[in-house]
TIMI-2910 file (N, C-alpha, C, CB; in pm, 1 decimal, decimal comma, always signed):
<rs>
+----------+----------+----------+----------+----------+----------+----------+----------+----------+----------+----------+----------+------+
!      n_x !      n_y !      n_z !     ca_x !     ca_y !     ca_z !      c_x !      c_y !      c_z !     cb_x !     cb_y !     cb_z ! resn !
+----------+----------+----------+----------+----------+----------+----------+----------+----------+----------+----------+----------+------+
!   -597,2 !  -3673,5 !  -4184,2 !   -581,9 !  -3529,8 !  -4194,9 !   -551,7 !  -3475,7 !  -4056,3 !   -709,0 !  -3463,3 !  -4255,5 !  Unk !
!   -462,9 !  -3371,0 !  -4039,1 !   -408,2 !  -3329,6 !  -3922,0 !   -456,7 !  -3173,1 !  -3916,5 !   -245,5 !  -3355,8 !  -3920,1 !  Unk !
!   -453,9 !  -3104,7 !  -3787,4 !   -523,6 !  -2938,6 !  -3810,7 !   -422,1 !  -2907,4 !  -3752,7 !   -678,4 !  -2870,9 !  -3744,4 !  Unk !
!   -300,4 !  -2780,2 !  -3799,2 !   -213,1 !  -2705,2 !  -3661,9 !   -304,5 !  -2590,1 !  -3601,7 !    -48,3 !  -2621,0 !  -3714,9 !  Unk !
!   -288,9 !  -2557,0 !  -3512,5 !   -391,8 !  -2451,2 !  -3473,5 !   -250,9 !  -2326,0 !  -3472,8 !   -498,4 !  -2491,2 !  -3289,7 !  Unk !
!   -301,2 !  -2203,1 !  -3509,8 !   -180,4 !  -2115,8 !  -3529,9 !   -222,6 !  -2021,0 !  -3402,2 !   -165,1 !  -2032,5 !  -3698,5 !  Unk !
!   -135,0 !  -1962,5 !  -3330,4 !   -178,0 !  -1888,2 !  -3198,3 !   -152,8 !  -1744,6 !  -3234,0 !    -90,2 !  -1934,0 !  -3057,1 !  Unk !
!   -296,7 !  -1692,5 !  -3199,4 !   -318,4 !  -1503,7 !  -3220,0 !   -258,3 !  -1436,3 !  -3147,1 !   -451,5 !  -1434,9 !  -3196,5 !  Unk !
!   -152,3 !  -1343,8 !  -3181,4 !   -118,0 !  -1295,6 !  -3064,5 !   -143,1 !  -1111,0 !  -3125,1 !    +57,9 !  -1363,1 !  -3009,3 !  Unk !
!    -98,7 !  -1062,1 !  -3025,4 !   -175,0 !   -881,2 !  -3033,0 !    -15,1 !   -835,6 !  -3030,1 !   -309,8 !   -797,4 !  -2850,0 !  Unk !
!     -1,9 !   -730,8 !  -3094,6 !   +146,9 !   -702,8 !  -3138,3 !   +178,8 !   -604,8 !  -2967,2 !   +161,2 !   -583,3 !  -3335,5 !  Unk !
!   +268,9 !   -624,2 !  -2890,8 !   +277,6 !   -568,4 !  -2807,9 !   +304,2 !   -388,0 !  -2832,5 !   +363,3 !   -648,4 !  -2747,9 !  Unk !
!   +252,7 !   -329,5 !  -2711,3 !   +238,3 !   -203,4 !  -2731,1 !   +344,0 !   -151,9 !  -2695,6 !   +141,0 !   -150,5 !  -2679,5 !  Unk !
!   +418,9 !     -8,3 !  -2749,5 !   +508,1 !    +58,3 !  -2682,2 !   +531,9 !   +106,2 !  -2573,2 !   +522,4 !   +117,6 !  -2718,6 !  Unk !
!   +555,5 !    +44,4 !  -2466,3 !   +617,0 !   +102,2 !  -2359,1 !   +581,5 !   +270,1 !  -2321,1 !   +763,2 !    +80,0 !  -2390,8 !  Unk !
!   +470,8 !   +297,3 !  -2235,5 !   +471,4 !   +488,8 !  -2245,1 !   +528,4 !   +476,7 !  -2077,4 !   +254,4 !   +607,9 !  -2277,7 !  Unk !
!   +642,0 !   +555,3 !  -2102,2 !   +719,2 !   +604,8 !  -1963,0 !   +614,4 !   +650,2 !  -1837,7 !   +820,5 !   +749,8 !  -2002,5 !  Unk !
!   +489,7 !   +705,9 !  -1907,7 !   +414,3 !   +758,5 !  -1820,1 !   +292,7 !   +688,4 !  -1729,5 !   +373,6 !   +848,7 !  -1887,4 !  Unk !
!   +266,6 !   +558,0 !  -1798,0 !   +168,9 !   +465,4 !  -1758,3 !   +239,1 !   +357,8 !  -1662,9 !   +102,1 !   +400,5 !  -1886,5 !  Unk !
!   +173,4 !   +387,7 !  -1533,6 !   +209,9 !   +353,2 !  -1396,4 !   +242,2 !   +235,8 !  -1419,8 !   +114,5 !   +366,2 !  -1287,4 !  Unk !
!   +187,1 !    +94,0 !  -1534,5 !   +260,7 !    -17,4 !  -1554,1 !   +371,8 !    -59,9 !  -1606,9 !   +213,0 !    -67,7 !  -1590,6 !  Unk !
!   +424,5 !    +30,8 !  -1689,9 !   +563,5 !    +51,5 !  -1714,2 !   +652,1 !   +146,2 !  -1658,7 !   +574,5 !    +69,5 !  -1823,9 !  Unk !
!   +599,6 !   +157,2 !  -1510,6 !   +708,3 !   +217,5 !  -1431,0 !   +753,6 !   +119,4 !  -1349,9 !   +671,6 !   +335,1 !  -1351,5 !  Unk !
!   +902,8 !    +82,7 !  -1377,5 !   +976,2 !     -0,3 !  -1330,8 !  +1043,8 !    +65,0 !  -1193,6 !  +1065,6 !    -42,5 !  -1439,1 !  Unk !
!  +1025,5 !   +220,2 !  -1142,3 !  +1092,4 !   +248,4 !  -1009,3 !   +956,1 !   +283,5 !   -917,1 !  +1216,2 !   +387,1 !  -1019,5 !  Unk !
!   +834,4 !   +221,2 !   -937,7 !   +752,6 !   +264,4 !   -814,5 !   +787,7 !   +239,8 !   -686,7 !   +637,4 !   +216,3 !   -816,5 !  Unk !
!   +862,8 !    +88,9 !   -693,7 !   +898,5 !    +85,3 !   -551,2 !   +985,0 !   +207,5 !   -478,7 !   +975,1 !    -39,7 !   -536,8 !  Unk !
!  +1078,1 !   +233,4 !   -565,3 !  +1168,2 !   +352,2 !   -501,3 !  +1105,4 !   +478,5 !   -485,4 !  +1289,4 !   +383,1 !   -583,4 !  Unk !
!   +999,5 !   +464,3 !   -573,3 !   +894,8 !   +595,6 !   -568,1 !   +846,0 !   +579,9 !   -387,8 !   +723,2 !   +570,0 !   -709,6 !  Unk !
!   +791,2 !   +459,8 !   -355,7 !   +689,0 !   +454,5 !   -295,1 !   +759,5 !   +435,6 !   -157,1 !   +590,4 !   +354,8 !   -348,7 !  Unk !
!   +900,0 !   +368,0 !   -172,8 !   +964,7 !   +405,2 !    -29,1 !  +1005,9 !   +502,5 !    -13,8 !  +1057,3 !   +345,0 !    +16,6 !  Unk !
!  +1086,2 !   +606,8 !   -100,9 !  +1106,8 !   +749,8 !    -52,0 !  +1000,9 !   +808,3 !     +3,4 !  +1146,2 !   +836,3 !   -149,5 !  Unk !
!   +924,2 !   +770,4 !    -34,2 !   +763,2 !   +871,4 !    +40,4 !   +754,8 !   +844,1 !   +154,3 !   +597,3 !   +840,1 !     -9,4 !  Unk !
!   +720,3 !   +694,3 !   +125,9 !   +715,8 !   +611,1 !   +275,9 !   +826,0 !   +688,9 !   +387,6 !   +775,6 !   +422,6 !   +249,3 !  Unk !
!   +969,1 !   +692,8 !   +366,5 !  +1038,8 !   +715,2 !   +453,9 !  +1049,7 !   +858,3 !   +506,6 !  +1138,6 !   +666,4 !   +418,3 !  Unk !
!   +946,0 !   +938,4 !   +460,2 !   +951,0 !  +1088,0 !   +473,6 !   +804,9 !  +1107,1 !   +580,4 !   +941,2 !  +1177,3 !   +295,4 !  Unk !
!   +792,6 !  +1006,9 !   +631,3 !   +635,2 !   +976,8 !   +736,9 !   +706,7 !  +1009,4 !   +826,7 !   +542,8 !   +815,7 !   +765,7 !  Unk !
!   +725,5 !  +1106,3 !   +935,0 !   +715,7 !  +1126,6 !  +1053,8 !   +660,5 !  +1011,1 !  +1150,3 !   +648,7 !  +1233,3 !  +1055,9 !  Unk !
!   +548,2 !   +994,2 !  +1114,8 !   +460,2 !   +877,3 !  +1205,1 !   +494,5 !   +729,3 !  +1207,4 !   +315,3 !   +871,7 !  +1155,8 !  Unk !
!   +535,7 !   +732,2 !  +1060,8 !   +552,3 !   +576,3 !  +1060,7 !   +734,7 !   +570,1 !  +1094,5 !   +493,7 !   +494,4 !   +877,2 !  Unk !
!   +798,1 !   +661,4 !  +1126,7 !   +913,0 !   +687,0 !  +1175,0 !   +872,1 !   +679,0 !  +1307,7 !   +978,4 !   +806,1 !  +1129,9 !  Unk !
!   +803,0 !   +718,6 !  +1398,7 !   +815,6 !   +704,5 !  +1555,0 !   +737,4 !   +590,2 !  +1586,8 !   +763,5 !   +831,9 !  +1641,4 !  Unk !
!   +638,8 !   +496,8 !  +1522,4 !   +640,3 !   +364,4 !  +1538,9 !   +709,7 !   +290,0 !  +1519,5 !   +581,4 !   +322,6 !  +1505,9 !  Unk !
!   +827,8 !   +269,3 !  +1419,9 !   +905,5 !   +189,5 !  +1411,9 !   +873,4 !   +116,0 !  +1273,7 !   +906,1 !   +119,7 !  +1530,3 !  Unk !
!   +776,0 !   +136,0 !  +1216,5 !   +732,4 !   +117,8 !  +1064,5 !   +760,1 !   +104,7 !   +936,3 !   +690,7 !   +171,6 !  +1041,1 !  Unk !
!   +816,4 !    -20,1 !   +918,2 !   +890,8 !    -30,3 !   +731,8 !   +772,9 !   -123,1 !   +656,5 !  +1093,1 !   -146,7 !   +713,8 !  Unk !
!   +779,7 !    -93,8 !   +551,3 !   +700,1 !   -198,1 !   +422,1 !   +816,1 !   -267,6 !   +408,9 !   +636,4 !   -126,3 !   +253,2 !  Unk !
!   +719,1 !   -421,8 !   +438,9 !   +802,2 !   -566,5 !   +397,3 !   +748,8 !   -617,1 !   +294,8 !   +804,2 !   -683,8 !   +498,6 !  Unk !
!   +690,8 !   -561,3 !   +203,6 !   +605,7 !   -626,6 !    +61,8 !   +555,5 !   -506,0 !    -12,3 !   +456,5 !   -733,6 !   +100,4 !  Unk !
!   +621,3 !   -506,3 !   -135,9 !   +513,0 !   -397,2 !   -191,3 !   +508,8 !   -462,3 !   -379,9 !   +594,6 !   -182,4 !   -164,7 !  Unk !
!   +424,5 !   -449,7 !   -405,6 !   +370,4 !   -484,8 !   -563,9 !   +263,2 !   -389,0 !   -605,0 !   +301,0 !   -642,4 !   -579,5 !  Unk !
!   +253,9 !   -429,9 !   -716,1 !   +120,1 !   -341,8 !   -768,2 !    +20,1 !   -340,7 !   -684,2 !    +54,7 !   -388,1 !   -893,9 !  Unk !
!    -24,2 !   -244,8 !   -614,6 !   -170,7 !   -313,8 !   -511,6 !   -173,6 !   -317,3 !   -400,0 !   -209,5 !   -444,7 !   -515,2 !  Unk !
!    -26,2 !   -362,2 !   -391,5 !    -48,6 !   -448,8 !   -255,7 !    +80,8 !   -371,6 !   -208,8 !    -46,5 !   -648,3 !   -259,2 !  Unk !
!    +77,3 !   -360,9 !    -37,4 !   +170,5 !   -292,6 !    +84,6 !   +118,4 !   -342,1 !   +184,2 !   +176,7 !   -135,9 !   +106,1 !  Unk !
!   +256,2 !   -422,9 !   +248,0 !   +280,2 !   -499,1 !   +361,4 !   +356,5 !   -380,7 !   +472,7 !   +380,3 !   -641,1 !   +315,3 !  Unk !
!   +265,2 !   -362,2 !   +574,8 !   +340,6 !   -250,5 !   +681,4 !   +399,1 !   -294,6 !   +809,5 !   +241,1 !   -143,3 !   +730,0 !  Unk !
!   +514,4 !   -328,6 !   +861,5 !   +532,8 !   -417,1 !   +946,2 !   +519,7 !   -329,8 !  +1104,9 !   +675,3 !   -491,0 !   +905,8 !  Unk !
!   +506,1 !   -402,7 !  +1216,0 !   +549,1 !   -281,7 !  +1301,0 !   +553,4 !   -359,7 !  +1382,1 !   +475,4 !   -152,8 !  +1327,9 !  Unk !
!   +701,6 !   -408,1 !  +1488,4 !   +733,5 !   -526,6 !  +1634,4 !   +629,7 !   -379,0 !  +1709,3 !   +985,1 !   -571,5 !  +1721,1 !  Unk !
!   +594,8 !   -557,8 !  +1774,5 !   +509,0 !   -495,6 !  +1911,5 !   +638,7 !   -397,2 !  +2037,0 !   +423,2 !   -679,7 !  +2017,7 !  Unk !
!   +580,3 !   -310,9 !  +2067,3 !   +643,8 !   -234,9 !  +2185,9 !   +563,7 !   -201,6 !  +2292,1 !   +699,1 !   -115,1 !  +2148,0 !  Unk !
!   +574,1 !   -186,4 !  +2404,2 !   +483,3 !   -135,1 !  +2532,3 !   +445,5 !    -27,3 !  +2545,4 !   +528,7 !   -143,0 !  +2643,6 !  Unk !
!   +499,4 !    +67,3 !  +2453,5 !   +443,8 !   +235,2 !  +2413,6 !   +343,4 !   +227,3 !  +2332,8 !   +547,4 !   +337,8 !  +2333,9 !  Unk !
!   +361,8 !   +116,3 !  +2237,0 !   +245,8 !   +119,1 !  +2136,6 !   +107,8 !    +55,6 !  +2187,6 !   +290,9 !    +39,7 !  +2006,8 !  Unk !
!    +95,7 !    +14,2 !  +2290,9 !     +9,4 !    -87,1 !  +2323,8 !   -150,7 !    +21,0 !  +2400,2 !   +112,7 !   -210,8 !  +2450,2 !  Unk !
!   -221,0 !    -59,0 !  +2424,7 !   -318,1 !     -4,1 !  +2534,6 !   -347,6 !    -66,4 !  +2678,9 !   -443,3 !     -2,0 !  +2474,4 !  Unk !
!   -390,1 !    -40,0 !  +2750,5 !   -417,3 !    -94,3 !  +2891,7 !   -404,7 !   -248,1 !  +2921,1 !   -556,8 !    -57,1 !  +2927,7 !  Unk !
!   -435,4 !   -318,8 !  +2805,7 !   -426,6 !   -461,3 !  +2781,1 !   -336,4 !   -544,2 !  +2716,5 !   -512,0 !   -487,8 !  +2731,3 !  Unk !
!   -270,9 !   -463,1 !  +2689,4 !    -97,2 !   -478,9 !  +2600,0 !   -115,4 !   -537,8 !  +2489,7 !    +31,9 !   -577,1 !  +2670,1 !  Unk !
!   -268,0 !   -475,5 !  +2396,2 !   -265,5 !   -521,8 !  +2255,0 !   -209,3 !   -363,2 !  +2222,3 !   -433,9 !   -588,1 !  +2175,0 !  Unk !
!   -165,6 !   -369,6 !  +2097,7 !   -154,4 !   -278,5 !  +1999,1 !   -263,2 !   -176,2 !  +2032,7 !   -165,8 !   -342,3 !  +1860,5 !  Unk !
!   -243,0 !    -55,4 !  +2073,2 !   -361,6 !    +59,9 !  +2001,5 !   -446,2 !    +50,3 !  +1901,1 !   -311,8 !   +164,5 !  +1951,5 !  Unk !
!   -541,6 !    +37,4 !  +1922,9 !   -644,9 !    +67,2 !  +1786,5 !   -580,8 !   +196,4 !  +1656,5 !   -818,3 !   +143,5 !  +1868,3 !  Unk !
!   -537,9 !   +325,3 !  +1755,7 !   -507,0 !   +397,4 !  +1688,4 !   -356,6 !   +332,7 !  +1613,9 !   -514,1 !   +518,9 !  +1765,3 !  Unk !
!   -264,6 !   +274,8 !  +1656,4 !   -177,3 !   +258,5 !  +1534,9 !   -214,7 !   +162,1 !  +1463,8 !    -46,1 !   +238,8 !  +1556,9 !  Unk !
!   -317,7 !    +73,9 !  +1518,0 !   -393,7 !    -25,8 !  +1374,6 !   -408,4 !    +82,8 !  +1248,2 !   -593,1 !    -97,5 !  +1418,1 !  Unk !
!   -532,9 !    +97,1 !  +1290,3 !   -524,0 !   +242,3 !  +1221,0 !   -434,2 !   +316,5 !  +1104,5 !   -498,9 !   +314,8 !  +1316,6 !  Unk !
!   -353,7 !   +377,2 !  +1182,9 !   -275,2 !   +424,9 !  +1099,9 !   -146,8 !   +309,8 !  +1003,8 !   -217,5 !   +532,4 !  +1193,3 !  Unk !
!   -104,5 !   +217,2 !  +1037,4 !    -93,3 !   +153,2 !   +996,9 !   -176,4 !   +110,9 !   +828,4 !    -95,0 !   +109,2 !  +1098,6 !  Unk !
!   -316,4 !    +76,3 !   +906,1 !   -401,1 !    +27,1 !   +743,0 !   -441,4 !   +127,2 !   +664,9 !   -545,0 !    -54,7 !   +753,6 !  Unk !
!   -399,8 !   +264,1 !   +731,7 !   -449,9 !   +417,9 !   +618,5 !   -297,9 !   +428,7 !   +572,0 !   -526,1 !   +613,4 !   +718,8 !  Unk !
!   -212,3 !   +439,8 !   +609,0 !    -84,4 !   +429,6 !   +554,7 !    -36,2 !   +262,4 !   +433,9 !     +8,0 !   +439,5 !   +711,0 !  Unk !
!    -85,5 !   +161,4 !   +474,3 !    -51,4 !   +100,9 !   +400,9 !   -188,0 !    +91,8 !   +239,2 !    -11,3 !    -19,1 !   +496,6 !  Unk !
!   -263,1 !   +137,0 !   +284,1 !   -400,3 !   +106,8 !   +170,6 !   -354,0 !   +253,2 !    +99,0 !   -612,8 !    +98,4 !   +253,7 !  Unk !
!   -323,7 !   +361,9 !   +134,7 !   -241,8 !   +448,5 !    +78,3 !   -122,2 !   +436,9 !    -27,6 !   -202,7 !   +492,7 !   +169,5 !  Unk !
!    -59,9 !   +349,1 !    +25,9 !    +49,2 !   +296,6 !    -96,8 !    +31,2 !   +205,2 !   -176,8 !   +161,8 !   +252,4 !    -59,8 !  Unk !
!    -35,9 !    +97,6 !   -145,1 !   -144,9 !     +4,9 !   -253,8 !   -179,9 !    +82,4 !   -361,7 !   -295,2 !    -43,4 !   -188,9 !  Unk !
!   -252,0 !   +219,4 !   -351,2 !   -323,9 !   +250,4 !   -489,3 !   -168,8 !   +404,1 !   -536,6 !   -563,7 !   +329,6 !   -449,6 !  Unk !
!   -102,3 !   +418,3 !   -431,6 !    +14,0 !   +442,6 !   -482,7 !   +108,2 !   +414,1 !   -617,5 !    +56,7 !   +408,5 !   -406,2 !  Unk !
!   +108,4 !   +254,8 !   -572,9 !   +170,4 !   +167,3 !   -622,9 !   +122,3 !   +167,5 !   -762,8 !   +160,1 !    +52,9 !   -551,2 !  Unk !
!    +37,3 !   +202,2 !   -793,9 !    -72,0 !   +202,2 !   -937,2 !    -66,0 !   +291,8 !  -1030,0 !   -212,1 !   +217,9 !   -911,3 !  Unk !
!    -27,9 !   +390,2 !   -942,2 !    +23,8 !   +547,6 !   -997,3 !    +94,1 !   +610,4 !  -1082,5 !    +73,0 !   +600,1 !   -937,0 !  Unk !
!    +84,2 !   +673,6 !  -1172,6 !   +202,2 !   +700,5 !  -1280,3 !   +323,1 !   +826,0 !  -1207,7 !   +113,7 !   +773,8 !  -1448,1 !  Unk !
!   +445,3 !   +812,6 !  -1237,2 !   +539,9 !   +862,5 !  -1130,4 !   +488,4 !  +1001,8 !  -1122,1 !   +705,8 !   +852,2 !  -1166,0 !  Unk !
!   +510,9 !  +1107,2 !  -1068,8 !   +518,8 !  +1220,1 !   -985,3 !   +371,0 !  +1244,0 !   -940,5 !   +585,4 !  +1345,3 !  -1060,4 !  Unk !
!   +257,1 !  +1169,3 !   -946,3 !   +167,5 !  +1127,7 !   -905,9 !   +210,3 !  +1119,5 !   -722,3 !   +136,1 !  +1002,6 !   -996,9 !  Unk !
!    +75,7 !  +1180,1 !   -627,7 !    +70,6 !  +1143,2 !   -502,5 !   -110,0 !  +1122,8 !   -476,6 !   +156,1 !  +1264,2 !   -407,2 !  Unk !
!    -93,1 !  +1061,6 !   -398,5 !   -171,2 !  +1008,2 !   -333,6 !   -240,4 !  +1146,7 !   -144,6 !    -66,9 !   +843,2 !   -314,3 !  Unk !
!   -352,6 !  +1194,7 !   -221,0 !   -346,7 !  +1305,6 !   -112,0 !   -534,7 !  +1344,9 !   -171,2 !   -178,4 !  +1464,6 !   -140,9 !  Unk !
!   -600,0 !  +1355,9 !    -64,7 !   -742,4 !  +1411,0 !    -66,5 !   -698,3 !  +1592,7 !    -58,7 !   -851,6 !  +1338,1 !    +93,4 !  Unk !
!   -795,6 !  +1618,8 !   -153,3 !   -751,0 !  +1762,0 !   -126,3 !   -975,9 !  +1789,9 !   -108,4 !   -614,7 !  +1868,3 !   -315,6 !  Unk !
!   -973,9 !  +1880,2 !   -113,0 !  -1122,3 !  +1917,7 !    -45,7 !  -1230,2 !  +1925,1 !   -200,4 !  -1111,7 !  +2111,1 !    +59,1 !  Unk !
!  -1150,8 !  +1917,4 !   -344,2 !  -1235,3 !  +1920,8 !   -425,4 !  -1292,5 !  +1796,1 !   -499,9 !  -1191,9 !  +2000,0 !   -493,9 !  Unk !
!  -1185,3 !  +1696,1 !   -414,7 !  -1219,1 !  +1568,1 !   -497,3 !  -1303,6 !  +1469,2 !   -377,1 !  -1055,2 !  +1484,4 !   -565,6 !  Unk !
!  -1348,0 !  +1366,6 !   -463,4 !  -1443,2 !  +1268,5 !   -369,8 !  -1355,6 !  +1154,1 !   -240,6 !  -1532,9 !  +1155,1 !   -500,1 !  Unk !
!  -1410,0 !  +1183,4 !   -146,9 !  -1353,6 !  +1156,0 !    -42,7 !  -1376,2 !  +1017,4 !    -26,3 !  -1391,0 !  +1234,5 !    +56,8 !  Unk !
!  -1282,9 !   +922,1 !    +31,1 !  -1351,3 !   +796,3 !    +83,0 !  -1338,3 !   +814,1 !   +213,9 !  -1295,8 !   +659,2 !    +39,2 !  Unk !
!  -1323,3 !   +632,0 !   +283,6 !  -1338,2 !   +640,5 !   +386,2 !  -1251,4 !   +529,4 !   +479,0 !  -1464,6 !   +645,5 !   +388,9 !  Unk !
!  -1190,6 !   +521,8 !   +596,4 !  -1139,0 !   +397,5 !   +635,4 !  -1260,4 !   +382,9 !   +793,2 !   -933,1 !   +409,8 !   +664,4 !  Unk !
!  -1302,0 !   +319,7 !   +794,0 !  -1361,7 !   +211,9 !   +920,5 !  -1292,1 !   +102,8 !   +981,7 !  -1475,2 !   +137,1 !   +877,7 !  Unk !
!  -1297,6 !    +93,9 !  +1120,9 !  -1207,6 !     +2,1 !  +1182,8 !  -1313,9 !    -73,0 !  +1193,6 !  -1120,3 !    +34,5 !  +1308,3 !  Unk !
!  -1329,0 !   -196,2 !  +1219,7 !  -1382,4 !   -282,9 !  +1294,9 !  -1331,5 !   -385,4 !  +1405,8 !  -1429,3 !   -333,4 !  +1220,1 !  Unk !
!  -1331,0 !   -390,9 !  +1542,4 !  -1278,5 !   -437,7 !  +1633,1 !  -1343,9 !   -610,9 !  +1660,7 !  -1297,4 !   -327,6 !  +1740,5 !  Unk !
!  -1333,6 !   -683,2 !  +1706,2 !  -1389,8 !   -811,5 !  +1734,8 !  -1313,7 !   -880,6 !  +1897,5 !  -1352,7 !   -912,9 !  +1583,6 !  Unk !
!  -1408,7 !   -909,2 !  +1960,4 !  -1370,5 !   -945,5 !  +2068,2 !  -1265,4 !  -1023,8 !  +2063,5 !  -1455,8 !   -990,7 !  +2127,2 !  Unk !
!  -1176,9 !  -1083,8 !  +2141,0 !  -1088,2 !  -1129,7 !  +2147,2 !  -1090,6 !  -1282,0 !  +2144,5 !  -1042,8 !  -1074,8 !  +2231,5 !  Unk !
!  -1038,2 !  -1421,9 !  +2095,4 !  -1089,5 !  -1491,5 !  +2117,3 !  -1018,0 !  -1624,6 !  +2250,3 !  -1120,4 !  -1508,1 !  +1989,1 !  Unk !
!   -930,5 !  -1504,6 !  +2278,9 !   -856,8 !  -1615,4 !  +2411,8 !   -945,3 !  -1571,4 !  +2555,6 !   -640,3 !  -1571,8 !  +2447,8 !  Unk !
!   -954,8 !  -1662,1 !  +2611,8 !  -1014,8 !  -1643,6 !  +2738,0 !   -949,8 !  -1690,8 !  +2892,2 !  -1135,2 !  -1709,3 !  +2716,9 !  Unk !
+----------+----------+----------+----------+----------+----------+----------+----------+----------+----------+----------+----------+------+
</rs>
């Protein structure tokens, strides 16, 4: 005696234009925005990765950007990981949706953490 096993499947759902996973132009959503940054315009700043979630922010080192020690500024770390963790949950978004704290909703937070260096 032989058993076929028959496979369950869930009838796929209709497509709603409005649910951020069937928006097939977030990226174009999320670079027009991107490219309307002032800031990430005078660093020199493009996204080299973007998916659901996830934003890759690139930025070549320059000697303007740097500090006394010719690492990177803390401050454009910084802005950098508030600008890119910004488009991450962007990316999630159903279109004409932005991404913006206004004073009535719950605030988070970004923290840097620095670590000594490990060349000596």
């Amino acid at each position: 005696a032989s058993a076929t096993a028959t496979p369950i499947t869930s009838p796929t759902p209709t497509p709603n234009p409005n649910d951020s996973f069937h928006d097939t132009e977030f990226r174009e959503r999320v670079q027009e925005s991107f490219n309307q940054q002032g800031a990430m315009k005078l660093i020199g700043a493009r996204i080299t990765h973007l998916e659901r979630g996830e934003c890759d922010i690139t930025v070549d080192y320059r000697d303007d950007l740097s500090q006394q020690h010719n690492f990177f500024h803390g401050g454009i770390v910084g802005m950098i990981a508030d600008t890119a963790s910004g488009y991450a949950g962007h990316s999630q978004m159903a279109a004409g949706s932005e991404v913006l704290h206004r004073p009535s909703s719950p605030r988070g937070g970004l923290t840097s953490r620095y670590l000594q260096s490990s060349t000596k």
